[in-house]
C-alpha positions in Angstrom: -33.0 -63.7 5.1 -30.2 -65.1 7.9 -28.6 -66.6 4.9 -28.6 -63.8 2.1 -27.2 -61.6 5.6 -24.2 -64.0 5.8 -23.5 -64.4 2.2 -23.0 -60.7 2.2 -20.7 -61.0 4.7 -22.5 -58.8 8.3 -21.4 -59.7 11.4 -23.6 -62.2 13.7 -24.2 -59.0 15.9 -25.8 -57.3 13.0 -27.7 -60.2 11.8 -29.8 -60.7 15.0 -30.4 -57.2 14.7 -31.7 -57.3 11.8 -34.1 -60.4 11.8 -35.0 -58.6 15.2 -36.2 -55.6 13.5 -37.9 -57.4 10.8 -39.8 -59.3 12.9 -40.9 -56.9 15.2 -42.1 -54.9 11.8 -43.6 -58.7 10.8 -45.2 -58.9 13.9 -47.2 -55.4 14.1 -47.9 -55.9 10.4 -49.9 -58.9 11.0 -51.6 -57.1 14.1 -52.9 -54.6 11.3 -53.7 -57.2 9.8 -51.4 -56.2 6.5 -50.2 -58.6 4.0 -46.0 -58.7 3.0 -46.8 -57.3 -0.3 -48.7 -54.6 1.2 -45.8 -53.1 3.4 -45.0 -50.0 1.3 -42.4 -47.3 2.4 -45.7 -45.4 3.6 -46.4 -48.4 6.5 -42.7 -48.6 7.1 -42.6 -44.7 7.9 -46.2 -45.5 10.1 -44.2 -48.1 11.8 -40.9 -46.3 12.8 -42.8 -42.8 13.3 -46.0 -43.9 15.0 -45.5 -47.4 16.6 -42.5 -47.6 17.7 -42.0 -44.4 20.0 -45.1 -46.1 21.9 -44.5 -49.7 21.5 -45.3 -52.3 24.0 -44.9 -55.1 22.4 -41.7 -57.8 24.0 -38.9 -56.5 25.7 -36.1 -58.0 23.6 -37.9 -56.5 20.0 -35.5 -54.3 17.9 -36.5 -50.2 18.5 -33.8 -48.8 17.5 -34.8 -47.0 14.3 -31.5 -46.6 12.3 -31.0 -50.5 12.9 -35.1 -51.3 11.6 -34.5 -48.8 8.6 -31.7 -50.6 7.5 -32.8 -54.4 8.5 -36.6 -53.1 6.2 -34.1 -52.0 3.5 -32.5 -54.9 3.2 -35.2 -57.1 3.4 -37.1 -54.9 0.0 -34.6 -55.9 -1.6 -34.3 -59.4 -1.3 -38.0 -60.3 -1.7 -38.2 -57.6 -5.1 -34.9 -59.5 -6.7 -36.6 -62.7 -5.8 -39.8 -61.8 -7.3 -41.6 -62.3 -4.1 -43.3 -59.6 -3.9 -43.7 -57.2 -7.2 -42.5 -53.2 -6.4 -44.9 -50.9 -6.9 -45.3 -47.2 -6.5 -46.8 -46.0 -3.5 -49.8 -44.1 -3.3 -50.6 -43.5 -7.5 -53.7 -44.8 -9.0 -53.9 -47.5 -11.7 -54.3 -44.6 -14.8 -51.0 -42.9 -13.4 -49.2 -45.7 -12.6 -49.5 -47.5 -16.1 -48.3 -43.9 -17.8 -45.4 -43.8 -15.7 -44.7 -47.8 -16.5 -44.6 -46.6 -20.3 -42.6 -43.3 -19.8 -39.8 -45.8 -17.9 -39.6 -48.0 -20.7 -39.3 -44.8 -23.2 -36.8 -43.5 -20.8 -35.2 -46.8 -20.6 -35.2 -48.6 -24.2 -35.6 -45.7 -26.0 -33.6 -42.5 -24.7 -31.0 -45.1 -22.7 -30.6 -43.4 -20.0 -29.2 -44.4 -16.4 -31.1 -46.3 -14.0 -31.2 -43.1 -11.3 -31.6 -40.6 -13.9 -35.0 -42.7 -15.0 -35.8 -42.8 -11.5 -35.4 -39.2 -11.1 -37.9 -37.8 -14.2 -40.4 -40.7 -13.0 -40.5 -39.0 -9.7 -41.1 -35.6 -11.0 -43.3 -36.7 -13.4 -45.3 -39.2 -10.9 -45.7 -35.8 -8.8 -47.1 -33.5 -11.6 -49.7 -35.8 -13.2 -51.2 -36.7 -9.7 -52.0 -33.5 -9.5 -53.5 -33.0 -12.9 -55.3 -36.3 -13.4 -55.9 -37.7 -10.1 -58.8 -40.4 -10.7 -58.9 -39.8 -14.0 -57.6 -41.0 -17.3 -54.4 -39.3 -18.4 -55.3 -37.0 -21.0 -52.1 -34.6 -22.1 -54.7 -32.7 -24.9 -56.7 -31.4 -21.7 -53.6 -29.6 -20.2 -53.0 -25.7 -21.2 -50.0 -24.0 -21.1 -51.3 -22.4 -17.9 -51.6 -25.3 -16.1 -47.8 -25.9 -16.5 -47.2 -22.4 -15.4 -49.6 -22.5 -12.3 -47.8 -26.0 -11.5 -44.1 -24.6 -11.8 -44.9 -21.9 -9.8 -46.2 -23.6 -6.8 -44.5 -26.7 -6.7 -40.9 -25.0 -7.3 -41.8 -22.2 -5.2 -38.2 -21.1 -3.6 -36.7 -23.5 -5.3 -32.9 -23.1 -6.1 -32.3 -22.9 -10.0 -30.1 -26.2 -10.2 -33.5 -28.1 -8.6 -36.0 -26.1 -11.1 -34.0 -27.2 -14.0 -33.9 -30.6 -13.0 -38.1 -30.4 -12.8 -38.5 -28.5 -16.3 -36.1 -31.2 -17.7 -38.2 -34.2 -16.1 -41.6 -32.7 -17.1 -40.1 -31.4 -20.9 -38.8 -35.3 -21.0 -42.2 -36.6 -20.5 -43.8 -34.8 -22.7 -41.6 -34.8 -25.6 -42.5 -38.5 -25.1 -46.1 -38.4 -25.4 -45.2 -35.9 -28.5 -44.1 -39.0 -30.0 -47.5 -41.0 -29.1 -49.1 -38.5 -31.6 -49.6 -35.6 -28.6 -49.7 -32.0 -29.3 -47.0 -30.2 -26.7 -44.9 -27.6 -28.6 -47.1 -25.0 -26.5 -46.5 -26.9 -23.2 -43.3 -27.1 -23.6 -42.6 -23.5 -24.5 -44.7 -22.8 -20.8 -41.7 -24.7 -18.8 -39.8 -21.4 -17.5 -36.6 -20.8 -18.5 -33.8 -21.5 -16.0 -30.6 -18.7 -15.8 -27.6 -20.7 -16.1 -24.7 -18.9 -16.0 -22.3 -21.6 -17.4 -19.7 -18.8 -18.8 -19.1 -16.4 -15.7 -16.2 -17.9 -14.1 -13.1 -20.1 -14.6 -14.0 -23.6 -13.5 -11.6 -24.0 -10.0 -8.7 -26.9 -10.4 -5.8 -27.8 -8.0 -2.3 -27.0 -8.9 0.5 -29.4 -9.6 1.6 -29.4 -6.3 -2.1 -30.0 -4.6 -2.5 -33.3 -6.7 0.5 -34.5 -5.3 -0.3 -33.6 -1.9 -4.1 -35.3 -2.5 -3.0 -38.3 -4.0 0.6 -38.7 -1.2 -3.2 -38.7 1.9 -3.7 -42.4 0.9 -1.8 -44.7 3.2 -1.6 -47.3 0.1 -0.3 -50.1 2.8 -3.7 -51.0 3.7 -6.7 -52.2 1.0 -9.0 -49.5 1.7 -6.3 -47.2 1.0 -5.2 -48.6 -2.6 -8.9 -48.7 -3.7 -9.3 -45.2 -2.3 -5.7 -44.2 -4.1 -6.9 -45.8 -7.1 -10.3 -44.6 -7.9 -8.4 -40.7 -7.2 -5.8 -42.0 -10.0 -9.4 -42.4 -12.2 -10.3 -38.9 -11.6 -7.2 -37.6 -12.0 -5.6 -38.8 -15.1 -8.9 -40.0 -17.1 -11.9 -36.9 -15.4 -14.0 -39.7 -14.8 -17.3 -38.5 -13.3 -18.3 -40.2 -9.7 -21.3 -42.5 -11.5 -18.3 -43.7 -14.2 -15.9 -44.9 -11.8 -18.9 -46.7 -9.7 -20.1 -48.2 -12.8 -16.5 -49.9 -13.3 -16.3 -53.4 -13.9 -13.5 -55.9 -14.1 -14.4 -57.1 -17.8 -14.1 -52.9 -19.0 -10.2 -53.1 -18.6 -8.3 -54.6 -21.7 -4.7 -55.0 -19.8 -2.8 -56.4 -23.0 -4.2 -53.5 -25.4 -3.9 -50.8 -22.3 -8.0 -49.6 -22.8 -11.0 -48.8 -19.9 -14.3 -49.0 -21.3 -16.2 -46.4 -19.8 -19.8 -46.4 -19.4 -20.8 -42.7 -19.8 -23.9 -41.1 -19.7 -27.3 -42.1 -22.4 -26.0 -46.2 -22.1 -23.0 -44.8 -24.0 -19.7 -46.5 -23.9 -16.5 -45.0 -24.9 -13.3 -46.5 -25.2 -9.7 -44.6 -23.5 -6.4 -45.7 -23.1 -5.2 -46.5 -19.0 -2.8 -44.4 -18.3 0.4 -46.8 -17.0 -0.1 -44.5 -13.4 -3.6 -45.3 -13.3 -3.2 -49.4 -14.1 -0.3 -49.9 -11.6 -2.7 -48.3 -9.3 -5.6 -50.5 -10.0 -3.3 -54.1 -10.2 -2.2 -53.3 -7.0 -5.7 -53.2 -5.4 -6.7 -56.1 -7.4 -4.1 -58.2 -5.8 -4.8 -56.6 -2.0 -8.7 -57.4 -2.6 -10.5 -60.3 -1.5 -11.2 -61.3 -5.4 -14.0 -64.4 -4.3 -16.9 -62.4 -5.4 -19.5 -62.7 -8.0 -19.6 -59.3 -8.7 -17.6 -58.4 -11.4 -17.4 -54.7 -10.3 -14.2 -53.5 -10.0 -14.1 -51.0 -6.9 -15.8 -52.9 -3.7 -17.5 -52.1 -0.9 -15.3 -52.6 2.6 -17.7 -53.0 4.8 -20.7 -55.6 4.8 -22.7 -55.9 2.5 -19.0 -56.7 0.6 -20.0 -57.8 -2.6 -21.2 -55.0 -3.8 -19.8 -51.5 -6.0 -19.0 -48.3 -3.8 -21.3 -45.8 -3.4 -21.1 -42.4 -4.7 -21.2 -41.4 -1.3 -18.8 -43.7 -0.1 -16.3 -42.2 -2.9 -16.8 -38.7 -2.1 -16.4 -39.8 1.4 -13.3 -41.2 0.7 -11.8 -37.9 -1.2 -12.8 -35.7 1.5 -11.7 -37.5 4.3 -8.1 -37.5 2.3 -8.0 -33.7 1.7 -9.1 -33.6 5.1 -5.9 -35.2 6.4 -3.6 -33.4 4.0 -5.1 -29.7 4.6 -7.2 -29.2 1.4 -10.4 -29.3 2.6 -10.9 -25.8 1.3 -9.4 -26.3 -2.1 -11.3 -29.4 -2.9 -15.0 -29.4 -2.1 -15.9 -32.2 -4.3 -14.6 -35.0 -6.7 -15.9 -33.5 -9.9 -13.0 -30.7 -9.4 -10.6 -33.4 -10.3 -12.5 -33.6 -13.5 -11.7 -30.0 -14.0 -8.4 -29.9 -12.9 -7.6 -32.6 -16.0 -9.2 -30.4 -18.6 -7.9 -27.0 -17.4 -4.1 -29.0 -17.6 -5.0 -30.2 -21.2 -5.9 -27.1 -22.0 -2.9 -25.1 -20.8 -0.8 -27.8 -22.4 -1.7 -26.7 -25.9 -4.5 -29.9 -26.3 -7.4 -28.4 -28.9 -10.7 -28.7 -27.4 -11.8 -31.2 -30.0 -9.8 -34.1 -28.2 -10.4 -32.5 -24.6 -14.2 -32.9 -25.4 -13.5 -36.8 -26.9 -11.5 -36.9 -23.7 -14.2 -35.7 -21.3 -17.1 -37.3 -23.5 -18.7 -34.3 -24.0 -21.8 -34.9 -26.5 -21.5 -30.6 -27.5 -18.4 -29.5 -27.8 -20.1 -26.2 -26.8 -19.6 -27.8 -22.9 -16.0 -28.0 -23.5 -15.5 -24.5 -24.1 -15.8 -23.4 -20.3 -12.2 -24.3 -20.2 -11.4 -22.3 -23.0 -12.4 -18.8 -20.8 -9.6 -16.0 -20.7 -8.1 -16.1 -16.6 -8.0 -12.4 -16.4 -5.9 -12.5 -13.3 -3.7 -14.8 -14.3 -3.0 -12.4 -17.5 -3.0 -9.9 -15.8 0.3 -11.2 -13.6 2.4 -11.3 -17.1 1.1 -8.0 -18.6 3.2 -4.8 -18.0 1.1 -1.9 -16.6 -0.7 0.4 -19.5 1.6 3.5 -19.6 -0.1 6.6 -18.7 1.7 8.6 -21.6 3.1 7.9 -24.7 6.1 9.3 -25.8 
């Protein structure tokens, strides 16, 4: 593991850390007498919760438990790439675990969806038929529309709308799937509850002119962090990338003699757009500040260990908040997806018909592009003269 540790480029300090964590875990494991491929994320928990507040094992083991959270983490994932140990679920029996292994691959091969949106629906799902088939075979012609109802209604119990939907859209996933095994579910289905959403109540909120300017003037574009960070703001701003597009970015998607980004949108879908000339200078001036000695062909990097891999979604949002932080627009721009916004809102004030905003945005129903289109009552009602209160 010292060796994978270096290649990724952590610091010697960090490395002893680590292979002193995981060997403290290696140590108590084999106390309990617990094989590697037996150390779930359940003994993990057992082991940073329970053991090691009371540990007595040697003096110079790792306790700290942010530093053994991460050393474990890394250490998953270098025996599950190597196939030296094969992942499995924790906690599901074999009947469950085999219908979530074929709901993946539908998920996967057949709807093409994302890696984290599969994970998502898997976990919902995994939760749901627990619950109604624990033990048992997975049977869907034994459920009733009642037992979906009495299931929503406890596990989503003050849930927040957004998370509900998210649940009904997981479960109504699954079982459209077994629909296509031959399953009866029309009747299940119509048991999900319908979520409010109230997609046509408000303008969506975009930054002026003047507050792009100001954003995108925060990156100090002297140092590399600062040219990726300026960079990947250039992708929300003059293509309304989403966050998992711009991570998903890789050196091969950007045709520099016909000026095009492949873009690999949502459903395994990839769509071709022009680079803006702002957005490329951007990006060939990171390119040549980077360290380019990496296998990965991703095209926006980590900067600190491990370094060859893609930024994070959180390390992106990080790096827009902590820039309209330093130029005072912390209260105008509470997220990256506003940049999105900001872009169609422009088009759309600039005479563009909603037709190439939605090819723009990749919208699959141009029903989701009409948002933009709402009347800004207060905005009309600045170049309106006053309604006279009699008529001549």
């Amino acid at each position: 593991m010292g060796k994978q540790l270096t290649e990724f480029g952590y610091s010697r300090c960090t490395i002893t850390s680590y292979l002193s964590g995981i060997s403290h875990l290696s140590h108590w494991a084999e106390a309990e007498g617990l094989q590697v491929a037996q150390v779930s994320n359940e003994v993990v928990e057992q082991f940073v919760q329970i053991h090691l507040p009371t540990c007595r094992c040697a003096p110079r083991c790792q306790r700290n438990v942010n530093s053994v959270r991460a050393a474990v983490l890394f250490w998953q994932r270098v025996v599950y790439s190597s196939g030296m140990v094969k992942q499995t679920i924790d906690n599901l029996t074999p009947e469950v675990r085999n219908e979530l292994a074929a709901f993946r691959q539908y998920l996967t091969e057949i709807r093409g969806l994302q890696p984290a949106t599969c994970d998502s629906r898997v976990q919902h799902v995994s939760g749901f038929l627990m619950i109604q088939f624990a033990g048992q075979p997975v049977s869907i012609e034994q459920l009733k529309p009642t037992d979906i109802m009495d299931y929503m209604m406890h596990r989503t119990k003050s849930w927040k709308p957004g998370s509900i939907k998210v649940v009904c859209g997981a479960l109504s996933s699954y079982l459209r799937f077994k629909a296509i095994n031959g399953a009866s579910t029309t009747k299940l289905i119509a048991a999900l509850p319908k979520v409010a959403q109230w997609r046509q109540t408000s303008l969506p909120k975009a930054l002026s002119f003047d507050e792009i300017d100001t954003l995108l003037n925060a990156f100090d574009q002297s140092t590399r962090g600062g040219q990726r960070d300026y960079a990947i703001a250039r992708c929300y701003v003059d293509l309304g990338l989403r966050t998992a597009e711009v991570v998903r970015l890789k050196l091969d998607d950007i045709d520099w003699y016909q000026g095009i980004v492949h873009i690999r949108s949502k459903g395994a879908r990839v769509d071709a757009l022009p680079l803006p000339k702002a957005t490329g200078e951007a990006i060939a001036r990171y390119l040549e500040l980077r360290d380019n000695e990496h296998a990965t062909r991703a095209l926006f990097l980590r900067l600190n260990p491990p370094l060859d891999r893609a930024v994070t979604a959180d390390t992106i949002r990080g790096s827009l908040r902590n820039a309209a932080k330093r130029c005072g627009l912390s209260g105008s721009l509470t997220g990256p997806h506003k940049l999105r916004h900001t872009l169609a809102i422009r088009l759309i004030n600039s005479g563009v018909s909603l037709k190439e905003i939605s090819d723009l945005m990749r919208h699959r129903d141009l029903d989701t592009t009409t948002i933009y289109a709402k009347v800004d009552m207060n905005a009309l009602s600045t170049v309106t003269s006053a309604w006279p209160e009699k008529l001549s």
